[in-house]
C-alpha positions in Angstrom: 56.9 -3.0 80.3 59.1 -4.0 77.5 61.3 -6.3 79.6 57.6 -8.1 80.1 56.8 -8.0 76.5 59.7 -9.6 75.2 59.5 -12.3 78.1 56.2 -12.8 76.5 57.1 -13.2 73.1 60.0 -15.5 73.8 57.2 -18.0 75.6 55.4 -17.6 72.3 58.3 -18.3 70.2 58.9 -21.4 72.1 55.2 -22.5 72.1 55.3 -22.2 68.2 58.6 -23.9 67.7 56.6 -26.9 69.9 53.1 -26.8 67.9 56.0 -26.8 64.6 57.8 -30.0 66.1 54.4 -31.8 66.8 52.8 -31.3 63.0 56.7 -32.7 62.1 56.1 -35.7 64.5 52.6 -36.5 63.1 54.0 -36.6 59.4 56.7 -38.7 60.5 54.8 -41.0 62.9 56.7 -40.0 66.1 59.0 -37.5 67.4 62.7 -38.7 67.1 65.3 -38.4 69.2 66.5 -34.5 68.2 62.7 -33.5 68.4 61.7 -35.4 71.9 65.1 -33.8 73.4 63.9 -30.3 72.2 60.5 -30.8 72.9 61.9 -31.7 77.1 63.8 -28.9 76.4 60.7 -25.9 75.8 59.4 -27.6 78.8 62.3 -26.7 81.3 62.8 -23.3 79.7 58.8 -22.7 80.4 59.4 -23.7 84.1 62.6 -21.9 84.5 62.2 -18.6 82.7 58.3 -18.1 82.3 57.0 -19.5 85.7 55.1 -22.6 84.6 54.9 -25.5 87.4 55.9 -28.6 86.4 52.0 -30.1 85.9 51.7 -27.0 83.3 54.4 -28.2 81.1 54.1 -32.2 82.0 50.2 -31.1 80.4 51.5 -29.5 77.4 54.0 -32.5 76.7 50.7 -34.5 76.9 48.8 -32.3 75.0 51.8 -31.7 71.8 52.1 -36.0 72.0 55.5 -36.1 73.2 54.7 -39.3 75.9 52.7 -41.3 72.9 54.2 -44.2 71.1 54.5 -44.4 67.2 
């Protein structure tokens, strides 16, 4: 149960540094190259240590504004 509860918040620490990087990215009109590479980053550590399939994280990327041009 705890092994499960700290795998939880660890996804939830990663979803928040995200949802921090994308209010960054909209105050300075795009994500730059340190914030796109951490953002790609969350996304593999979702898939390979919390189980998400690739079209879960590919739809948060969309969702956070990673793919979107400045």
């Amino acid at each position: 149960m705890a092994f499960e509860q700290g795998q939880w918040l660890e996804e939830l620490d990663l979803l928040q540094l995200g949802q921090a990087l994308r209010q960054q990215a909209r105050q300075a009109g795009g994500y730059g190259g340190t914030s796109f590479d951490v953002m790609i980053t969350i996304a593999d550590v979702l898939e390979a240590e919390h189980g998400w399939s690739p079209e879960q994280s590919e739809a948060w990327l969309e969702r956070m504004g990673v793919w979107e041009q400045p």
